[in-house]
N, CA, C and O atoms as a printed pandas DataFrame, in Angstrom:
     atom_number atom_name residue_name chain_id  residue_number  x_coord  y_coord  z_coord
0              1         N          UNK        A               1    0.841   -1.172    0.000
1              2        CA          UNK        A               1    0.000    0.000    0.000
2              3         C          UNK        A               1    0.891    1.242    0.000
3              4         O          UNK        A               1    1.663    1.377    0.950
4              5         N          UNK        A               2    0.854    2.523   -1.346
5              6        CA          UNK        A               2    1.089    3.538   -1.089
6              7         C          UNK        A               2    0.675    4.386   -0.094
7              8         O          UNK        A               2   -0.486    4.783    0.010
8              9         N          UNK        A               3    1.992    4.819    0.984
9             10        CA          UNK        A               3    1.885    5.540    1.556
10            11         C          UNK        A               3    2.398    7.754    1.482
11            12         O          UNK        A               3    2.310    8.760    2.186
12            13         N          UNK        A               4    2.802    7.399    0.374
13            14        CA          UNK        A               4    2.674    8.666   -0.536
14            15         C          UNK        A               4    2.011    8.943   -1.464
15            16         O          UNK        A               4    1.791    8.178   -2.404
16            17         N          UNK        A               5    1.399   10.573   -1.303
17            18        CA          UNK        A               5    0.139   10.767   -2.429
18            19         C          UNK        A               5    0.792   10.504   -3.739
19            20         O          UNK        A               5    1.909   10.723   -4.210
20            21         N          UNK        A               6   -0.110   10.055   -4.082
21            22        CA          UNK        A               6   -0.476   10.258   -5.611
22            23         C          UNK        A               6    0.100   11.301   -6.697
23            24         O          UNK        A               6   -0.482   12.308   -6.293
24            25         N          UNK        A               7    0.924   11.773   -7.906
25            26        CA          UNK        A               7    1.411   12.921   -7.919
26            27         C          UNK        A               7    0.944   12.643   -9.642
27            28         O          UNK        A               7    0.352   11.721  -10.204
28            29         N          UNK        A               8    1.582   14.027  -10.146
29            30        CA          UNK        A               8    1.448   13.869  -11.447
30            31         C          UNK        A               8    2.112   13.366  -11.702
31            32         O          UNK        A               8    1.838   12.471  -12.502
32            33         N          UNK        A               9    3.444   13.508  -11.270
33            34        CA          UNK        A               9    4.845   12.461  -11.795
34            35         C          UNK        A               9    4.040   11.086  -12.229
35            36         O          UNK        A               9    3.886   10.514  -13.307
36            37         N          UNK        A              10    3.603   10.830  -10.888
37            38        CA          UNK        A              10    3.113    9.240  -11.352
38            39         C          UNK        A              10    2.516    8.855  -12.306
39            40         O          UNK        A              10    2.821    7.932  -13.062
40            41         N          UNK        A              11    1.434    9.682  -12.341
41            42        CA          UNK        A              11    0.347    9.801  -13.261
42            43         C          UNK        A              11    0.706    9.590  -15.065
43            44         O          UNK        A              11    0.219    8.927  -15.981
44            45         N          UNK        A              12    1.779   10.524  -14.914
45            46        CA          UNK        A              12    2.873   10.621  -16.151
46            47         C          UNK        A              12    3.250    9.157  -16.453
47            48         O          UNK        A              12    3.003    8.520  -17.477
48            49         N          UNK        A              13    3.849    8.793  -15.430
49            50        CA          UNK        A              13    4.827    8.015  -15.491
50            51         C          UNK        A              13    4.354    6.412  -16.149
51            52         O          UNK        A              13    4.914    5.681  -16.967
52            53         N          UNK        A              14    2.949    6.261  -15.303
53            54        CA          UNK        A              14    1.720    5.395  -15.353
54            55         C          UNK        A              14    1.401    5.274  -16.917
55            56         O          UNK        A              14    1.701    4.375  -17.703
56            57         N          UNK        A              15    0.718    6.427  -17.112
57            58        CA          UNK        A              15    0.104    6.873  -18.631
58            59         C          UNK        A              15    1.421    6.201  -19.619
59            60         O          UNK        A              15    1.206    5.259  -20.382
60            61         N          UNK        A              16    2.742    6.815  -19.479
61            62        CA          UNK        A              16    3.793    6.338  -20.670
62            63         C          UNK        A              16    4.004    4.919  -20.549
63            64         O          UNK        A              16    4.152    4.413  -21.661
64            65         N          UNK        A              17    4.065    4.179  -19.698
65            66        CA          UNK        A              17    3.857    2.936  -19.500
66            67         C          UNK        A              17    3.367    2.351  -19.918
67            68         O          UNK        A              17    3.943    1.352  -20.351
68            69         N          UNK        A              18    2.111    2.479  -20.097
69            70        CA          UNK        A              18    0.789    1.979  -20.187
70            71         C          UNK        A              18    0.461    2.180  -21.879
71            72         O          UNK        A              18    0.603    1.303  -22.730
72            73         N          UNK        A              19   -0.023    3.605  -22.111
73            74        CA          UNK        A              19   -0.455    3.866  -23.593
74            75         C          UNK        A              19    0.734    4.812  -24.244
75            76         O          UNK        A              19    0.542    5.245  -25.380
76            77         N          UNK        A              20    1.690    5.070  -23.704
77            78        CA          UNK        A              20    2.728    5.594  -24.264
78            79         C          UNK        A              20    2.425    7.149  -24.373
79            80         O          UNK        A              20    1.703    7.595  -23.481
80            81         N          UNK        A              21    3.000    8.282  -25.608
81            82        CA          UNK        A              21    2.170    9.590  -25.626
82            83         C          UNK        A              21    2.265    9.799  -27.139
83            84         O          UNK        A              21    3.093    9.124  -27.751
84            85         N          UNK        A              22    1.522   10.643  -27.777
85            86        CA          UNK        A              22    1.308   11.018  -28.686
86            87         C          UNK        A              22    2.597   11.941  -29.093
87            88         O          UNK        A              22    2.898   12.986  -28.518
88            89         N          UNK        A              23    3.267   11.383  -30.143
89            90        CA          UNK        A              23    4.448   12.266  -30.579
90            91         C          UNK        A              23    4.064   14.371  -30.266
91            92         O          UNK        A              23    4.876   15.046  -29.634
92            93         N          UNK        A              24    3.247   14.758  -30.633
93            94        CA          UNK        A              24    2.310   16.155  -30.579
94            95         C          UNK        A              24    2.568   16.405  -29.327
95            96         O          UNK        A              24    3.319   17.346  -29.070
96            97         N          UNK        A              25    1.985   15.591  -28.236
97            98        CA          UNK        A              25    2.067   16.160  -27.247
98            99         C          UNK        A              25    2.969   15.879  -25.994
99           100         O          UNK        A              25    3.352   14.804  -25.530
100          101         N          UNK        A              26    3.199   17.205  -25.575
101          102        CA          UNK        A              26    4.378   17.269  -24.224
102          103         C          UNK        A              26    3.700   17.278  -22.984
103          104         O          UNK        A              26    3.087   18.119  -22.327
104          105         N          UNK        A              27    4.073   15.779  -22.833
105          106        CA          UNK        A              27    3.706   15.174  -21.422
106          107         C          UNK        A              27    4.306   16.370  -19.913
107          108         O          UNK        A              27    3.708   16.632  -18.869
108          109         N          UNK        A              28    5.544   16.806  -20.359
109          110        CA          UNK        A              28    6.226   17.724  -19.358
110          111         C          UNK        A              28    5.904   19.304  -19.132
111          112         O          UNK        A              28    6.474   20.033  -18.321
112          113         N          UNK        A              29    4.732   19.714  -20.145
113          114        CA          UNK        A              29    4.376   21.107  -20.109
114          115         C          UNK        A              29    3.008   20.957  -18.691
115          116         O          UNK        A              29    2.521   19.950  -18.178
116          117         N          UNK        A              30    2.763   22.355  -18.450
117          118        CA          UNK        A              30    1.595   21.961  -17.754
118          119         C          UNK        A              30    0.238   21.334  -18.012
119          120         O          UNK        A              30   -0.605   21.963  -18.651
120          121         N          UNK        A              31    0.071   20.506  -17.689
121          122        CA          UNK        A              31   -1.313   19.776  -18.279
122          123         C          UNK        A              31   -2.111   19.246  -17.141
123          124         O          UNK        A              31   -2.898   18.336  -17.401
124          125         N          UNK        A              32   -2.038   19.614  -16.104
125          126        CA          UNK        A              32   -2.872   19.580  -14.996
126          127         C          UNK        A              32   -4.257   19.281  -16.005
127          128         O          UNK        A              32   -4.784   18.185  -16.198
128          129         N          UNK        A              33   -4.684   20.674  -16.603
129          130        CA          UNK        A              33   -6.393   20.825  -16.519
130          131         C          UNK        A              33   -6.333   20.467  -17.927
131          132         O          UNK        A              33   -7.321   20.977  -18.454
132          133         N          UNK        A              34   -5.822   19.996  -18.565
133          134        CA          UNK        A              34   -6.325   19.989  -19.760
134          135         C          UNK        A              34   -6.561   18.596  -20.069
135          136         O          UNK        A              34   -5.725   17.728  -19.818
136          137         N          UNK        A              35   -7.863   18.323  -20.697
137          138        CA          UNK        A              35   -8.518   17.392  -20.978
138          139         C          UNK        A              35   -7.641   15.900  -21.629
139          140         O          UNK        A              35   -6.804   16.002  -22.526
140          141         N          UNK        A              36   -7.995   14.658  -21.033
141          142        CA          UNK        A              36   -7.412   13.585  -21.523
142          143         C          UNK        A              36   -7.521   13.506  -22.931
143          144         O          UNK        A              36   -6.481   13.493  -23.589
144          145         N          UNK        A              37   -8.840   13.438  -23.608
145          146        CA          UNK        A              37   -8.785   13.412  -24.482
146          147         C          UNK        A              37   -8.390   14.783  -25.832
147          148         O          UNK        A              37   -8.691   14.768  -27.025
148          149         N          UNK        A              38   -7.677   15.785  -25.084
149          150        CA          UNK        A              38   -6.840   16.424  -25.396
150          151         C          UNK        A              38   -5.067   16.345  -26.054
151          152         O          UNK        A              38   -4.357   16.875  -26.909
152          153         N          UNK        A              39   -5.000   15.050  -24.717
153          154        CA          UNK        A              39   -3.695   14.349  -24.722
154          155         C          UNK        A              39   -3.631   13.298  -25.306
155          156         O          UNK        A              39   -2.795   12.487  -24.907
156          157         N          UNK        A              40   -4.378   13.002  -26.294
157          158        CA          UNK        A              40   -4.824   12.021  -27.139
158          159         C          UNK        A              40   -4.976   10.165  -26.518
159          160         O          UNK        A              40   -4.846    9.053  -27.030
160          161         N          UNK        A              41   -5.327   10.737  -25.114
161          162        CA          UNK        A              41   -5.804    9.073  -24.298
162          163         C          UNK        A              41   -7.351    9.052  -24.057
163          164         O          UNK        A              41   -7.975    9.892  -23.409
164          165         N          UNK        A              42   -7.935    7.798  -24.774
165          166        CA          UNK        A              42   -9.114    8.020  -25.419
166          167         C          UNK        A              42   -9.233    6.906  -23.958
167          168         O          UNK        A              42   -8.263    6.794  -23.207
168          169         N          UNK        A              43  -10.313    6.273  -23.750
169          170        CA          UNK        A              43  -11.178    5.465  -22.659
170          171         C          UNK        A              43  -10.391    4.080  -22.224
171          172         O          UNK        A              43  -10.169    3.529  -21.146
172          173         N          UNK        A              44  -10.040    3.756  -23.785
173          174        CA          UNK        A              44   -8.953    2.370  -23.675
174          175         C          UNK        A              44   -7.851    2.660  -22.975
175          176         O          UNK        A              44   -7.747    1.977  -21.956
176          177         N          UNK        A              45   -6.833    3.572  -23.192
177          178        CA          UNK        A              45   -6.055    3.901  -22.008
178          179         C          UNK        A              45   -5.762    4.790  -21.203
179          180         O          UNK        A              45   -4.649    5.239  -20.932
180          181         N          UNK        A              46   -7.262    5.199  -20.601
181          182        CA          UNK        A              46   -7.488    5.418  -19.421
182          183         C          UNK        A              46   -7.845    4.336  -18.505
183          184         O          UNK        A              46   -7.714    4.507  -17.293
184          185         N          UNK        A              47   -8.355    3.059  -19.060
185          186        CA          UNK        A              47   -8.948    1.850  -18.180
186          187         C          UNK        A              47   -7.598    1.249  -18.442
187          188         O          UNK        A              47   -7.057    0.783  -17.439
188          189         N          UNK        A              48   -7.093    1.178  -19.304
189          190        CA          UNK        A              48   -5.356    0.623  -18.686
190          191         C          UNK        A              48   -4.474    1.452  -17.533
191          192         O          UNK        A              48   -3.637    1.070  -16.715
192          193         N          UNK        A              49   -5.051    2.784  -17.846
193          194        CA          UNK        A              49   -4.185    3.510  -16.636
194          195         C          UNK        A              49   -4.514    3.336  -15.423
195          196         O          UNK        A              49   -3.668    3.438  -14.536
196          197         N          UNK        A              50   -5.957    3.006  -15.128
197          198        CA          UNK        A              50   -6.352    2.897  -13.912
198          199         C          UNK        A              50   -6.409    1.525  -13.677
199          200         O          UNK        A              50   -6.934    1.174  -12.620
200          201         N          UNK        A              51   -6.022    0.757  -14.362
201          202        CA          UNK        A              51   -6.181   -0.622  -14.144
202          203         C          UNK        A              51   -4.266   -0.507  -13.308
203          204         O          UNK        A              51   -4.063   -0.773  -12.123
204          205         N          UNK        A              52   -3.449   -0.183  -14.036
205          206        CA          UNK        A              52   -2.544   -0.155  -13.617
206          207         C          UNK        A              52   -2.196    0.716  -11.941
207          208         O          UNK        A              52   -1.682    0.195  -10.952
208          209         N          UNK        A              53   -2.632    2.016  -12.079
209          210        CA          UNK        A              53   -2.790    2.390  -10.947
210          211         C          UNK        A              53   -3.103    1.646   -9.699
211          212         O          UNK        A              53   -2.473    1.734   -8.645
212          213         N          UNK        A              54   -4.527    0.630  -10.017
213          214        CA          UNK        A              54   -5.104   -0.113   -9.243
214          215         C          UNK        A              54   -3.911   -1.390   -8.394
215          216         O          UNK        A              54   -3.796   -1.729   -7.216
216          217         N          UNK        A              55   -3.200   -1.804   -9.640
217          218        CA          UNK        A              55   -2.641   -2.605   -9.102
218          219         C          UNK        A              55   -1.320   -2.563   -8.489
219          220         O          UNK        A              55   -0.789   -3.486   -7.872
220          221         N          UNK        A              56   -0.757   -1.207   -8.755
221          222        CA          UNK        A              56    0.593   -0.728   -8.435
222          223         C          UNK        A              56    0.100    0.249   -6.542
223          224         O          UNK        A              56    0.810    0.547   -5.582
224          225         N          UNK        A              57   -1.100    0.392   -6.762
225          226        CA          UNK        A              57   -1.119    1.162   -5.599
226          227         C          UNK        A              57   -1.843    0.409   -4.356
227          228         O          UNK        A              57   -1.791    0.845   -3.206
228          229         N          UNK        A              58   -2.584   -0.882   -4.767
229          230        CA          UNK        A              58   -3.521   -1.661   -3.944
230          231         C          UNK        A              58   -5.009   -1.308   -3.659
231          232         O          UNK        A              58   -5.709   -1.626   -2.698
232          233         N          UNK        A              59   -5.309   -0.544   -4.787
233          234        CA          UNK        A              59   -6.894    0.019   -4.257
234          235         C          UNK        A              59   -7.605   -0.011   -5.605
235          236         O          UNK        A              59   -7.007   -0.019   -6.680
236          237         N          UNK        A              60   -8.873   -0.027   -5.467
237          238        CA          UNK        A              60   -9.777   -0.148   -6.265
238          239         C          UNK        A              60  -10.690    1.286   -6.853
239          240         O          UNK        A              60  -11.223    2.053   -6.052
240          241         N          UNK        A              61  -10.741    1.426   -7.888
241          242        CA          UNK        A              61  -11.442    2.860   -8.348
242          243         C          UNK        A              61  -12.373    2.362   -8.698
243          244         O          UNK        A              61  -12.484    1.326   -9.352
244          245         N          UNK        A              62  -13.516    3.359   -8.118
245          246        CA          UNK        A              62  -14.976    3.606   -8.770
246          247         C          UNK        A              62  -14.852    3.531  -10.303
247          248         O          UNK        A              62  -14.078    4.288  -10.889
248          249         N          UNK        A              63  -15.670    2.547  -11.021
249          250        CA          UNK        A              63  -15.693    3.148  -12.726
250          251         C          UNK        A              63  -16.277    4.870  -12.819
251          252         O          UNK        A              63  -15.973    5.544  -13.802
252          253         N          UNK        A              64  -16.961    5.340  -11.910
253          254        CA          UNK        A              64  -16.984    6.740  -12.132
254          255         C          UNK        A              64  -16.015    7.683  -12.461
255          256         O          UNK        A              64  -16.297    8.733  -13.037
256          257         N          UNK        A              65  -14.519    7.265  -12.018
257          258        CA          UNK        A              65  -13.095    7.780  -11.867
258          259         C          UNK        A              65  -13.024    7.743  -13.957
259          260         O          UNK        A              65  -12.629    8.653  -14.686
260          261         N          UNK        A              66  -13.427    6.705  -14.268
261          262        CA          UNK        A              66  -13.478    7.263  -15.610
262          263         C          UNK        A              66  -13.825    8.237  -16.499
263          264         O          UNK        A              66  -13.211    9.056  -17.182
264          265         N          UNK        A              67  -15.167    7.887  -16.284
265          266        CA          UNK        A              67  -16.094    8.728  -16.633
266          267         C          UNK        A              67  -16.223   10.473  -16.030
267          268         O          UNK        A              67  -17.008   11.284  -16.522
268          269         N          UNK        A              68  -15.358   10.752  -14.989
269          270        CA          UNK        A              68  -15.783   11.920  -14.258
270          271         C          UNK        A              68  -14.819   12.616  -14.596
271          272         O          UNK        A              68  -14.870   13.738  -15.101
272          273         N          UNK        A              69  -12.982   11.386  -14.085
273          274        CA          UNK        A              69  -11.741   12.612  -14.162
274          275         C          UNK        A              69  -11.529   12.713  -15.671
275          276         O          UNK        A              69  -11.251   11.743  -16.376
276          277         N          UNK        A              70  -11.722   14.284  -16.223
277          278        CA          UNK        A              70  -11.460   14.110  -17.585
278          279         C          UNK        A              70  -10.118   14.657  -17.450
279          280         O          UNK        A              70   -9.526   14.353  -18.485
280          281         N          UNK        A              71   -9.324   15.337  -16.654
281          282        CA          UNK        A              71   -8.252   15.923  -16.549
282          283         C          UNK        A              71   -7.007   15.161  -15.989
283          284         O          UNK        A              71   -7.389   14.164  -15.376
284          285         N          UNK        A              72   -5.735   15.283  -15.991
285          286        CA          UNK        A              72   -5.064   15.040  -15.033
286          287         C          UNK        A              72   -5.116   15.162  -13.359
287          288         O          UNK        A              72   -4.944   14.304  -12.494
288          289         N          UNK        A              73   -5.434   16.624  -13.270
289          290        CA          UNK        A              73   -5.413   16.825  -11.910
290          291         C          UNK        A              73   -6.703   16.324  -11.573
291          292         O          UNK        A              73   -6.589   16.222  -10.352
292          293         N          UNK        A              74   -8.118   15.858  -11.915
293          294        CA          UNK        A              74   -9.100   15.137  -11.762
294          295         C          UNK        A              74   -8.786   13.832  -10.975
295          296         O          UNK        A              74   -9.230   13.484   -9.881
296          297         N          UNK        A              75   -7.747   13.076  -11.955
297          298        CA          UNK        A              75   -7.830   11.641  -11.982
298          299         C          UNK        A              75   -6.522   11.560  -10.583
299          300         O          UNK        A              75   -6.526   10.644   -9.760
300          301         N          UNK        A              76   -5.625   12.556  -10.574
301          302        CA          UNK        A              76   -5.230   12.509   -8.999
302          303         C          UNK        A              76   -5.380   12.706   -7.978
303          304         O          UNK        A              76   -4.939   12.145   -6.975
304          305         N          UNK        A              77   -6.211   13.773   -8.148
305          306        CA          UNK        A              77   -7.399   13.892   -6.834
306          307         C          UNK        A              77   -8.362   12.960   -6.416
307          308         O          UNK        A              77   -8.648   12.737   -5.240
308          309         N          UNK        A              78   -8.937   12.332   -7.565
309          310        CA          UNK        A              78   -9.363   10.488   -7.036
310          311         C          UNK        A              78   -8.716    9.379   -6.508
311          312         O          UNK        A              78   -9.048    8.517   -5.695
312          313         N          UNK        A              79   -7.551    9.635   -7.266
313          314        CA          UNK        A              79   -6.845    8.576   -6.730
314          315         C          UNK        A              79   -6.410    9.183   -5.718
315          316         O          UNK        A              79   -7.077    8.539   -4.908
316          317         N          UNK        A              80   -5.883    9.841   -5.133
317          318        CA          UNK        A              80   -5.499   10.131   -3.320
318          319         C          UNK        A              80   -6.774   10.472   -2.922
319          320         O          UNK        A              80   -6.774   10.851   -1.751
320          321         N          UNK        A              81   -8.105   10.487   -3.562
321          322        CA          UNK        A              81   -9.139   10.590   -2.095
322          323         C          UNK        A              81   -9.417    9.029   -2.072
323          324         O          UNK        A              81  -10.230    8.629   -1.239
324          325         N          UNK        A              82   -8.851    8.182   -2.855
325          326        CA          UNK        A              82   -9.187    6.556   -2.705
326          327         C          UNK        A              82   -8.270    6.149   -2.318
327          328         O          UNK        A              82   -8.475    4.977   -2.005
328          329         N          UNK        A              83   -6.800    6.578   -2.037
329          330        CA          UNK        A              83   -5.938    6.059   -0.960
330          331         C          UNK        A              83   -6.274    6.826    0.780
331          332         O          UNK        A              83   -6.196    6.336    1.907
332          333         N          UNK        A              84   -6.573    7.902    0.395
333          334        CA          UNK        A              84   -7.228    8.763    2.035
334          335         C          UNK        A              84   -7.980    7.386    2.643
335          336         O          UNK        A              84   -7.638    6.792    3.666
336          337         N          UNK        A              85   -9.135    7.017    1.713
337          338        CA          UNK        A              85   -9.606    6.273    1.980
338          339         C          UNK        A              85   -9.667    4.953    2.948
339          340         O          UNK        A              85  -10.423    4.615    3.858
340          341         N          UNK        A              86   -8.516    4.364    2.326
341          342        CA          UNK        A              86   -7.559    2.819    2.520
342          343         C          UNK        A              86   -6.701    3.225    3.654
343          344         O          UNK        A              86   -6.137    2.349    4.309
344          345         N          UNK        A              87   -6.597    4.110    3.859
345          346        CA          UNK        A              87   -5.047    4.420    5.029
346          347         C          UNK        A              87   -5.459    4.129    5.848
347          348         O          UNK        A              87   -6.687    4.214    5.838
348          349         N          UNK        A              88   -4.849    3.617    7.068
349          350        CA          UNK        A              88   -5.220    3.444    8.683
350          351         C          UNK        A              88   -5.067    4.417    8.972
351          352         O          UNK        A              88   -4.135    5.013    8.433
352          353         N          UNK        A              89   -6.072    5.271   10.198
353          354        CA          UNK        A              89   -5.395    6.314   10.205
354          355         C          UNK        A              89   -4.597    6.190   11.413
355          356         O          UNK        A              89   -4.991    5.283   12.146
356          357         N          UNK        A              90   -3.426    6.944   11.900
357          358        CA          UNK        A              90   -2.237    6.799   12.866
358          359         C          UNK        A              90   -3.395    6.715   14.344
359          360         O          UNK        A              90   -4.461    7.214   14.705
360          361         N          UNK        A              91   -2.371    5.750   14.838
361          362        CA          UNK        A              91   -2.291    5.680   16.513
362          363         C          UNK        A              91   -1.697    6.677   17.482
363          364         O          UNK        A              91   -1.729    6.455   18.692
């Protein structure tokens, strides 16, 4: 279980892994808000990204996490409110 949030790094890191990037676009500029399917990752690998996420981090996403985060900073703000989630919280 990740015990560090969630970051874009990862997110990045996840995505090139997974569906690779579109020669066009620069994964390293700011792209917080700008739309996935902007960044040319259509539904197929976004459900690889979160499939991967899922299994690299130990937690399970709502299929809503699809359908809802259309952004980067969307889909990391789910994923650390679904590790918030999972954490014990301290003694």
């Amino acid at each position: 279980m990740a015990t560090q949030p969630f970051t874009i790094e990862d997110l990045k890191r996840i995505l090139l892994e997974g569906a690779g990037a579109d020669e066009n676009v620069d994964l390293d500029g700011d792209i917080l808000d700008t739309e996935f399917e902007e960044l040319s990752y259509e539904s197929l690998a976004l459900l690889e990204t979160c499939g991967r996420i899922e299994r690299e981090y130990g937690i399970s996403l709502d299929d809503s996490v699809l359908t809802e985060a259309k952004t980067p900073r969307a889909m990391v703000e789910a994923v650390n409110a679904r590790l918030a989630d999972t954490t014990p919280a301290a003694a």
